[in-house]
DOTIVEX-895912 format. One line per 3 residues: number of its first residue (from 1); their letters; for each residue x, y negated, z negated of C-alpha. Coordinates in nm, 4 decimals, decimal comma. Each point is the difference from the previous one (the first is absolute). Example, Ala and Ser with C-alpha at 12.3 -4.5 7.8 and 13.67 -1.06 7.14 Angstrom:
REM DOTIVEX-895912
1> AS> 1,2300:0,4500:-0,7800 ~ 0,1370:-0,3440:0,0660
//
This chain:
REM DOTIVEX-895912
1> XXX> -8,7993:3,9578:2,8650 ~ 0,1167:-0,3461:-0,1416 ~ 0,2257:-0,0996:-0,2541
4> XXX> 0,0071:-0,2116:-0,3022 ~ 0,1779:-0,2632:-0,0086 ~ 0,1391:0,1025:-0,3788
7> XXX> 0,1320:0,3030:0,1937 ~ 0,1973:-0,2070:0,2857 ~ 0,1344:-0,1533:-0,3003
10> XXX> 0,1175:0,2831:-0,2056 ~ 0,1790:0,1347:0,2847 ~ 0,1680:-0,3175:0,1279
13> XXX> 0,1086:-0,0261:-0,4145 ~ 0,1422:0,3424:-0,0186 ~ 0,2062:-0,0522:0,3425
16> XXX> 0,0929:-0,3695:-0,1082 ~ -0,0161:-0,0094:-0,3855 ~ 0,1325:-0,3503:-0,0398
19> XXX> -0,2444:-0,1184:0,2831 ~ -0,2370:-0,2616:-0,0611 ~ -0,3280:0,0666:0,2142
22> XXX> -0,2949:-0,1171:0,0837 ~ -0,3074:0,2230:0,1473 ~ -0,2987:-0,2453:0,1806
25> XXX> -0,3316:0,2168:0,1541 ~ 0,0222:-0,1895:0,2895 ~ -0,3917:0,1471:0,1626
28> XXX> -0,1272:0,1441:-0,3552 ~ 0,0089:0,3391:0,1562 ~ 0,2995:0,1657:-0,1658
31> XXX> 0,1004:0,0223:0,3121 ~ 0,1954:-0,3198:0,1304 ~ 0,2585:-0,1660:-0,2073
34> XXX> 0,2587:-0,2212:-0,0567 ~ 0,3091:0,0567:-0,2007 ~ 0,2634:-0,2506:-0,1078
37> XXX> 0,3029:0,2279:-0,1406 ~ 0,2949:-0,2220:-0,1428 ~ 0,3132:0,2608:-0,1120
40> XXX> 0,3796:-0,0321:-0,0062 ~ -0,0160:0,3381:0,1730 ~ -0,0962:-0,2517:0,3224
43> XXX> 0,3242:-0,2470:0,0057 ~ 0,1837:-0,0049:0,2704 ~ -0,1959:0,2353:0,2425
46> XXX> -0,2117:-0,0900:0,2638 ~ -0,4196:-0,0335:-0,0010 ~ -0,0524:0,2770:0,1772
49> XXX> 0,2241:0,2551:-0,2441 ~ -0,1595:-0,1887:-0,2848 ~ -0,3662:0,0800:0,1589
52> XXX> 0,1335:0,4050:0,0623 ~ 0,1063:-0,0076:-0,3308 ~ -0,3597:-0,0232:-0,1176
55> XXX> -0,1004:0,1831:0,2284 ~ 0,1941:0,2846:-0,1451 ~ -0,1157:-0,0959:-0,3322
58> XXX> -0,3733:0,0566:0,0999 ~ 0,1136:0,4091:0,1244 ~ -0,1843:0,0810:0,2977
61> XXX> -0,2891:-0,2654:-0,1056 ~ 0,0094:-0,2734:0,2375 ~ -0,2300:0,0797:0,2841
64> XXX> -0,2342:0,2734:-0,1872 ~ -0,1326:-0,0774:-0,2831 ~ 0,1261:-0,3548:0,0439
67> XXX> -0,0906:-0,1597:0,3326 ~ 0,1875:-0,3650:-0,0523 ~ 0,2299:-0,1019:-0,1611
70> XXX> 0,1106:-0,4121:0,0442 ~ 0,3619:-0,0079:-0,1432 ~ 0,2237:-0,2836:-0,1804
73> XXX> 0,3302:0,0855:-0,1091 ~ 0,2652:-0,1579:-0,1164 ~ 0,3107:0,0262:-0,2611
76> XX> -0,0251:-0,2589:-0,3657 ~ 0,0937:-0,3780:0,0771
//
């Protein structure tokens, strides 16, 4: 079962409400995606506790009904 990308986003703007995010269909399958997440929520930790954060912002997601997932994270500028 594949995901929409309007539902990556509502779930990556209820764990990150001040994120700015960006959702690309990266094989038009609703299957493979990319996802650029910008939040404060991110400064001063390291990419990979920035990537489990959305990770636990998808709950349980990642790797069933959504098979990849190409992350960019990062805190404002």
């Amino acid at each position: 079962m594949a995901m929409q990308a309007s539902e990556i986003e509502a779930l990556l703007k209820a764990a990150f409400p001040d994120a700015l995010i960006k959702i690309e269909d990266l094989a038009g399958d609703n299957d493979h995606y990319a996802a650029y997440v910008v939040s404060e929520a991110f400064r001063g930790l390291t990419r990979v506790r920035q990537h489990q954060m959305v990770y636990a912002a998808l709950q349980g997601r990642m790797g069933n009904a959504l098979h990849a997932l190409a992350l960019q994270t990062s805190a404002p500028e």
